[in-house]
Structure formats: C-alpha cells, structure tokens
PLY file of the C-alpha trace (Angstrom):
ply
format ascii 1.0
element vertex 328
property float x
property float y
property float z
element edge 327
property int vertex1
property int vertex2
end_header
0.00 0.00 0.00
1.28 3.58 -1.22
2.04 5.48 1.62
1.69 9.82 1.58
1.94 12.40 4.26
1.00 16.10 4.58
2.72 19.13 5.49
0.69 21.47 7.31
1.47 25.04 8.47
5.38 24.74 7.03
5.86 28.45 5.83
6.94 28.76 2.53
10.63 29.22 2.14
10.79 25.28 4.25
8.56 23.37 1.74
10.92 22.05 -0.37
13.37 20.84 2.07
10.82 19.51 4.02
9.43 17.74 0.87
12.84 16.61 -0.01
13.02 14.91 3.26
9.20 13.38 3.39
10.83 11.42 -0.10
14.36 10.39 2.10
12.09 8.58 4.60
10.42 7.00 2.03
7.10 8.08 1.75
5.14 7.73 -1.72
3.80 11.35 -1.60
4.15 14.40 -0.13
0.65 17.00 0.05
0.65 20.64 0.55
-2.62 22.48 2.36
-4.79 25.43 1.90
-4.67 27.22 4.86
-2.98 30.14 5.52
-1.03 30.32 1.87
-1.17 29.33 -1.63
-1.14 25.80 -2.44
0.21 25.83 -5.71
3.07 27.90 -4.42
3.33 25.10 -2.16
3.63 22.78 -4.66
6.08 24.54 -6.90
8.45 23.94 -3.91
7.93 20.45 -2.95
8.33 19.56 -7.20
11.48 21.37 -7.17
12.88 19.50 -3.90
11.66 16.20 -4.60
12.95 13.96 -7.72
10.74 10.56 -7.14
7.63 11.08 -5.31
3.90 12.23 -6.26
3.16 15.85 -5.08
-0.32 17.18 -4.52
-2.38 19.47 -3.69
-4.42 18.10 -0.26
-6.47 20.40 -0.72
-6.75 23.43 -3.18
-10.25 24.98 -3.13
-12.13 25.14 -6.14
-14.62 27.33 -6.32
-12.63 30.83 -5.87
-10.71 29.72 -8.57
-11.86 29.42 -12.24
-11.55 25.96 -14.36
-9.65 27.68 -16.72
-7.16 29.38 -14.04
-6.78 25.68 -12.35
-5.62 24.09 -15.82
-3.52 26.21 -16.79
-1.47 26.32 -13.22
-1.74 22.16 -12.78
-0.57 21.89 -16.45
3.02 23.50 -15.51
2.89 21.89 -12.01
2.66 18.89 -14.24
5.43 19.62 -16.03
7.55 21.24 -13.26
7.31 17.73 -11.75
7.99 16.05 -14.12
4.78 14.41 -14.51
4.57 13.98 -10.37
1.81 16.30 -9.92
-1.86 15.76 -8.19
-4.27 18.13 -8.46
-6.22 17.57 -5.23
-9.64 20.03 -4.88
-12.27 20.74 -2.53
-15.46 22.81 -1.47
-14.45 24.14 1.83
-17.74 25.63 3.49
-20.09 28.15 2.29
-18.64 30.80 4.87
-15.47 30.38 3.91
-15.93 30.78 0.15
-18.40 33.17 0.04
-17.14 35.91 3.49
-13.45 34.81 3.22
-12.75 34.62 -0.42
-15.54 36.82 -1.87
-16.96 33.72 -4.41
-20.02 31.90 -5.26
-21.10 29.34 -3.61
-24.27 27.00 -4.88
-24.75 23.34 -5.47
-21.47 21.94 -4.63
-21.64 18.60 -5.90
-22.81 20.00 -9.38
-20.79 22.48 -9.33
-17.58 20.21 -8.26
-18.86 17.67 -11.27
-19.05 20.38 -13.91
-15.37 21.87 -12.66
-13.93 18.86 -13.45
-15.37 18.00 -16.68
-14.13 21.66 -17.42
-10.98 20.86 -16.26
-10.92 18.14 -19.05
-11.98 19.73 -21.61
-9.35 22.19 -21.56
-7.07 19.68 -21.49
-8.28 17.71 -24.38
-8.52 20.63 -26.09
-4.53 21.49 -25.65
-4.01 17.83 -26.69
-5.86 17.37 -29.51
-5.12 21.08 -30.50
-9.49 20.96 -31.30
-11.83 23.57 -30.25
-12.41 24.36 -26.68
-16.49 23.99 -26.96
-17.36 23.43 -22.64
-20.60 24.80 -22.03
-22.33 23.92 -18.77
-25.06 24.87 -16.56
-22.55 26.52 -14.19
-19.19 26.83 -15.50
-18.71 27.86 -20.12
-14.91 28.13 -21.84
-15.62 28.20 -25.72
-12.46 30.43 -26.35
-8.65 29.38 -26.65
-6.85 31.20 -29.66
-3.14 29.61 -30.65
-1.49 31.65 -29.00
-3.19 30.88 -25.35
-2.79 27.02 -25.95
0.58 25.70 -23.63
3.27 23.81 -25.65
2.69 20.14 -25.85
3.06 18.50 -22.81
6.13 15.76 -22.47
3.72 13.94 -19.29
-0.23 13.44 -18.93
-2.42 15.56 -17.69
-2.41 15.65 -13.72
-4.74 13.35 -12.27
-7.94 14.90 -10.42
-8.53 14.03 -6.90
-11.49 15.08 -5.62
-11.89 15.75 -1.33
-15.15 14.19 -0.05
-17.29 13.95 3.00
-20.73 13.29 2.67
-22.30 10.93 -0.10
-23.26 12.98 -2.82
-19.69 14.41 -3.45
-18.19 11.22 -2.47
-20.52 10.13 -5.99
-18.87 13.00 -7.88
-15.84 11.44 -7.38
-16.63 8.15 -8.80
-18.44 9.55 -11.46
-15.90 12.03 -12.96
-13.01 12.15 -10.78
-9.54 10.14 -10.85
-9.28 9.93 -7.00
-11.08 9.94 -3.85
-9.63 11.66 -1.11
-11.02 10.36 2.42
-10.83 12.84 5.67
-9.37 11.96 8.82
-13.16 11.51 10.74
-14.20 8.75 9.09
-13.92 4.93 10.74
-13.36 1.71 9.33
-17.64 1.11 9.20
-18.19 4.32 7.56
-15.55 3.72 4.81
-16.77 0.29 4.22
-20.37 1.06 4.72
-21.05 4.27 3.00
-18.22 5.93 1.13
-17.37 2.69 -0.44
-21.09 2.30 -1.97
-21.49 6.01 -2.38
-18.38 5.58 -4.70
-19.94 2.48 -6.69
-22.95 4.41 -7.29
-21.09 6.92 -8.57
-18.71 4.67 -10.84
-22.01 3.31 -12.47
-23.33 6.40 -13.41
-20.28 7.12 -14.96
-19.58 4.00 -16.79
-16.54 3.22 -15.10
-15.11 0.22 -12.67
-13.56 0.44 -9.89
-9.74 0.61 -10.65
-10.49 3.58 -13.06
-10.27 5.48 -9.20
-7.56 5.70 -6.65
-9.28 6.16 -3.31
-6.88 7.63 -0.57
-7.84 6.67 3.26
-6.80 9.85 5.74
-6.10 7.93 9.00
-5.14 9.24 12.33
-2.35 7.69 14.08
-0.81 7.88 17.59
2.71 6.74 17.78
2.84 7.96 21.96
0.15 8.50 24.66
0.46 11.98 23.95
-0.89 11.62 20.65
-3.48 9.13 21.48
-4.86 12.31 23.94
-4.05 14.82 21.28
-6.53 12.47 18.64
-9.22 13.09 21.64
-9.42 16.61 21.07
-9.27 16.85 17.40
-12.19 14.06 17.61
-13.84 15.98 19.78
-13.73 19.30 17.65
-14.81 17.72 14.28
-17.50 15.13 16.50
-18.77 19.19 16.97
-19.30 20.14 13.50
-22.71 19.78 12.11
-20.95 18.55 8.97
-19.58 15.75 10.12
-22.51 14.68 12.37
-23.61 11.53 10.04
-20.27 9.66 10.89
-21.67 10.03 14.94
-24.91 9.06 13.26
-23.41 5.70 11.57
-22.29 4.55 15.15
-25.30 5.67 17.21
-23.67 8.67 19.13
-26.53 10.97 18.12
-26.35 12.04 21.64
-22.69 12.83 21.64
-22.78 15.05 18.81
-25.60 16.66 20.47
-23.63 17.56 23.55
-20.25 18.66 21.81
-22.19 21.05 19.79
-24.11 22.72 22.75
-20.49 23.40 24.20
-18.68 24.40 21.26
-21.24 26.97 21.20
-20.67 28.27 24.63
-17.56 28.10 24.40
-16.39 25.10 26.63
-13.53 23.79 24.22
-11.46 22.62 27.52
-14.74 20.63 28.47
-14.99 18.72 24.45
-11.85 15.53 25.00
-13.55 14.84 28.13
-16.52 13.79 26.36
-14.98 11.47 24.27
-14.35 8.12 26.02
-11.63 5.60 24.19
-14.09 3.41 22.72
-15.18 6.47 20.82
-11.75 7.68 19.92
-10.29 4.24 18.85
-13.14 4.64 16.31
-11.28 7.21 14.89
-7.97 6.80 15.87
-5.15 3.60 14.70
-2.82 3.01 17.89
-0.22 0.45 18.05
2.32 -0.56 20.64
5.55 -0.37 17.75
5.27 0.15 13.74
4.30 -2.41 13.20
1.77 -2.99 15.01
0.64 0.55 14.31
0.62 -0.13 10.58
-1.78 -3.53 11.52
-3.89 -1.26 12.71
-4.30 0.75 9.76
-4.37 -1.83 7.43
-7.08 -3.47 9.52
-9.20 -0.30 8.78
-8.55 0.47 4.97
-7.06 -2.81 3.94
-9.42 -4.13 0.30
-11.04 -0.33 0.64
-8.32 1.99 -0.44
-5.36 2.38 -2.63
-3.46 4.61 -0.79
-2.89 5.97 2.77
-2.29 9.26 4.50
-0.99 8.96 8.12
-1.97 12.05 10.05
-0.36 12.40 13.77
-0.48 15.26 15.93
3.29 15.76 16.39
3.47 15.47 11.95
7.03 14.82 12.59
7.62 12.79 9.20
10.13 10.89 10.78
8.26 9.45 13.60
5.79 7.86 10.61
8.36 6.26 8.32
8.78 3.20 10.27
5.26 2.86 9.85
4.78 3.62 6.34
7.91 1.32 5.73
5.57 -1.50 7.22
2.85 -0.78 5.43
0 1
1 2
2 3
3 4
4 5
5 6
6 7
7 8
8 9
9 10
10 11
11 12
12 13
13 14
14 15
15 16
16 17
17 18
18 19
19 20
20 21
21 22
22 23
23 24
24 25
25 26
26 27
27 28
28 29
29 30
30 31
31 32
32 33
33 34
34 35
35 36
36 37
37 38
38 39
39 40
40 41
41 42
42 43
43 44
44 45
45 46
46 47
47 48
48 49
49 50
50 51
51 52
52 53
53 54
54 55
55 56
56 57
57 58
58 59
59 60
60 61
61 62
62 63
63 64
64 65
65 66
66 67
67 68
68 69
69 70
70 71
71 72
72 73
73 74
74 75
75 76
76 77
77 78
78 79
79 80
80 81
81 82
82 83
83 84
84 85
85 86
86 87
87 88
88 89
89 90
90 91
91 92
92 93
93 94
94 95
95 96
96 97
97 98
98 99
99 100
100 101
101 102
102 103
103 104
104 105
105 106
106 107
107 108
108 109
109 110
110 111
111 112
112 113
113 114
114 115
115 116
116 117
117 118
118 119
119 120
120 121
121 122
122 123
123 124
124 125
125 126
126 127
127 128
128 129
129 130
130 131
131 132
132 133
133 134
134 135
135 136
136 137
137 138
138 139
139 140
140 141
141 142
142 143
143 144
144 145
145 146
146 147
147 148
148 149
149 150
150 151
151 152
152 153
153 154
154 155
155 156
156 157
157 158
158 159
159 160
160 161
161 162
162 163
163 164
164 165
165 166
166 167
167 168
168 169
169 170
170 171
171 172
172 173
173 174
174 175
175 176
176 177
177 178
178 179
179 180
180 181
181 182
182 183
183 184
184 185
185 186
186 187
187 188
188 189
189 190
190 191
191 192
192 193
193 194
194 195
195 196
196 197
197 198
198 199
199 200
200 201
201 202
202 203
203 204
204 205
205 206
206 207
207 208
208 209
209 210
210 211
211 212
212 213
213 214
214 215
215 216
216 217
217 218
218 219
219 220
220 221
221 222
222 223
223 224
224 225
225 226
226 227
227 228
228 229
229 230
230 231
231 232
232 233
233 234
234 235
235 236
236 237
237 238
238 239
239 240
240 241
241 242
242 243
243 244
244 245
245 246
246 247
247 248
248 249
249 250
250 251
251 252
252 253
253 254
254 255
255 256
256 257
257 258
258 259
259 260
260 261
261 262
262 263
263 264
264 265
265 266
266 267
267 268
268 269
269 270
270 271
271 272
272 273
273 274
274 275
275 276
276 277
277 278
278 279
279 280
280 281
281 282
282 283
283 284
284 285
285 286
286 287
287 288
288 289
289 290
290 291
291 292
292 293
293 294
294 295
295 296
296 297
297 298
298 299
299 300
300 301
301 302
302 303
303 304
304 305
305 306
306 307
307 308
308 309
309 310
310 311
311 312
312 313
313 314
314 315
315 316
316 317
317 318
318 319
319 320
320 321
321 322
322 323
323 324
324 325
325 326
326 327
C-alpha cells in the first residue's frame, strides 16, 4: 500500500526541504494544504525538492478559482514535476468561500462535477489542438486562440482528486473524478459502509469500474500516549461540526454530537476531549504498541477499501511515521 503524508502550516521558504526529506524517509507522496497560503506555491516547492515522489495538492479549493485558471497552473505543475503532480480540490464551506474569499457558492456537488469535466476539456482541447467547446449549466470556456494554448506537454495531464465527506460528493468522485480523497473523521464502518457504496454508485453512473479510481484513506495515528490524547481533542472538535454529524450518526452517538455542539457553542472547548471516552476515539484513531503494530492497525481499517494511505499524527514529525509507512 502507497504510503503519503501532509505538510501542514510549514511556511513557505521550508517546503521544499521539508518535501525533499518526506521522499528520504520513504514516503510515496508528499501534500501541501490550503490554509494560511497558496497551495500551488506550495507545490512549486515540494516539485522542485523532490525527484521521485507524487506531489499534490491536499487540498486546493475550487470554487474561488476558475476551471480555466486551475488548468492552466496544474498543467506547468505537471510539467515542473515532471509528470509527479496531483491536483487535489475541494469545497471548503459556504462561509469560507463566500465571506473569506468573496466567491459563489451554490450546489457543490454540481458544481464540483461540472469543474472537473471543465478541467478536461481544456485539457483535451490542448491535446488534440481541437476547439475548446465546454458549455455547462454553471461553468462555459468556448475560447482558446493559438497563442493561449501551452506547448505540448512531455507527461499526462495531472490526475484529479477530488476531497469528499458526505455521499453525494463522495458520488462525484466516482463519477468524474480520478481519485477519492477520504478525511481523517471517518472509521473503518463508515468507509466500508457508505463511502465505499457512495463511490460504486457513482462509478455506475459514470460507466466506469472500480480501478479507473484511486481512493486515498486519511487515518489518524498515535505513535505515543500523547498523541493518542491529542486524537481526543481533534475528535472531539470535528465530532462538533454539524458537517460531520452523520459519521456520529453511523455509530449511534446521536447524543454525543448533540452535547459537543451545545459546548462548542458556549464556548467550553477545555470541556470537548472529556466527552470522548476511548471506545469512541479508537473509532477514529489507529494506535499500536511499535510500527508495526501501528501499521496492523491501519491496514485493519482500509485494507481491500483503499489504494493509498495518508498517516496524520499530531506531532506530523515525518520521521516518527516512516517506520510505519515502511511497514505498510
């Protein structure tokens, strides 16, 4: 099993070495966030300090961003990778897109199925050197003179990965996408019991089988009993979040949501991991005495469901993971 991790917060000028070093331990793949800078950016760096591994985008958001803006910077990530390159998108929330970035925001899961058929037909329009003739409900490109086309590309296009939480974008993915990528708050039963289907309804509808998409399981490790506490908290913040609520649902903890909620809304963050017993948290969290027994439980959670694997620890201290990836 392919093995990736993802550099969070790392300020710019540190990406590529820190890339550079993610491939030295042996990782598969190396991601770069949206949070508090630009992805591609991101990217850029981790290309230029990496020579064998797969670099993507985990996540860049969509819908601020134009189809036509998207192709044209994942087409020289592409080739700055030397064919390496992921593009990995998501929604975000409304709030976010529409009061922090000033963009639309209706329909995701059309909207995310049109963007990528977009995506594609720009691209098969700078490989077959045809018209560019995309016209949607949401999203229309009918324009690209000679002059706008990029040189012929010496790798294929960059695979699309599309982020997904509930069902109906989780279909999206299967339908039109080249990879699913899982989040963290998401247990063994809910992979095998609803993203897994929600993925195979979305592969018929598209016409496809199952190997025509990679499906990437975000699993949260704890290598020490301080990160086995740390996964308590970040449980208990996304167990808070309305969004995620159906994954409580799956597991009959209805009741639990309920009560994180009530105090994330006062205000009682310090009162949230107390809530969250260890039956609850090994739901969500893979534990293991040494690697190897760490990387059992992983595999025990994603093994015949995914393709890939991205081990998410509180410390993110690449080095601490590699024995575990190794065993995997």
């Amino acid at each position: 099993m392919r093995c990736d991790v993802v550099l969070r917060g790392a300020p710019i000028t540190a990406i590529g070495e820190q890339a550079g070093r993610v491939e030295a331990l042996g990782f598969d793949g190396v991601g770069v966030t949206e949070t508090n800078g630009n992805p591609f950016l991101a990217a850029a760096q981790a290309a230029q300090g990496t020579s064998r591994i797969r670099v993507a985008t985990a996540i860049a958001l969509a819908f601020p961003r134009t189809p036509m803006d998207v192709a044209y910077t994942s087409w020289d990530l592409q080739a700055l990778s030397g064919g390496r390159f992921a593009l990995g998108l998501g929604t975000q929330v409304r709030a976010h897109v529409e009061r922090r970035y000033g963009a639309v925001w209706s329909q995701p899961a059309a909207r995310m199925r049109e963007y990528v058929l977009a995506l594609h037909a720009i691209w098969d329009a700078w490989e077959t050197g045809g018209d560019l003739a995309f016209e949607g409900e949401i999203y229309r490109h009918t324009l690209m003179p000679p002059n706008f086309r990029p040189p012929p590309a010496a790798h294929s296009r960059p695979p699309v990965l599309l982020a997904a939480v509930r069902e109906r974008m989780t279909e999206v993915a299967g339908e039109v996408a080249d990879g699913l990528l899982g989040h963290t708050f998401c247990t063994a039963a809910v992979l095998r019991e609803v993203t897994i289907p929600a993925l195979e309804r979305g592969l018929e509808r598209g016409g496809r089988a199952r190997g025509d998409v990679e499906v990437t399981a975000s699993v949260f490790v704890a290598t020490s009993d301080a990160e086995w506490e740390a996964g308590r908290r970040r449980v208990a913040f996304y167990g808070s979040t309305p969004g995620y609520r159906h994954v409580l649902d799956h597991h009959g903890l209805g009741d639990l949501f309920e009560a994180l909620h009530e105090r994330s809304r006062a205000g009682g963050w310090a009162e949230m991991p107390g809530l969250i017993d260890d039956d609850v948290l090994a739901l969500f969290v893979a534990r293991g005495n040494d690697a190897a027994g760490l990387a059992a439980a992983v595999r025990e959670r994603v093994a015949g469901l995914a393709d890939r694997v991205c081990l998410v620890a509180e410390d993110g201290d690449p080095a601490a993971l590699a024995p575990v990836a190794a065993a995997l």
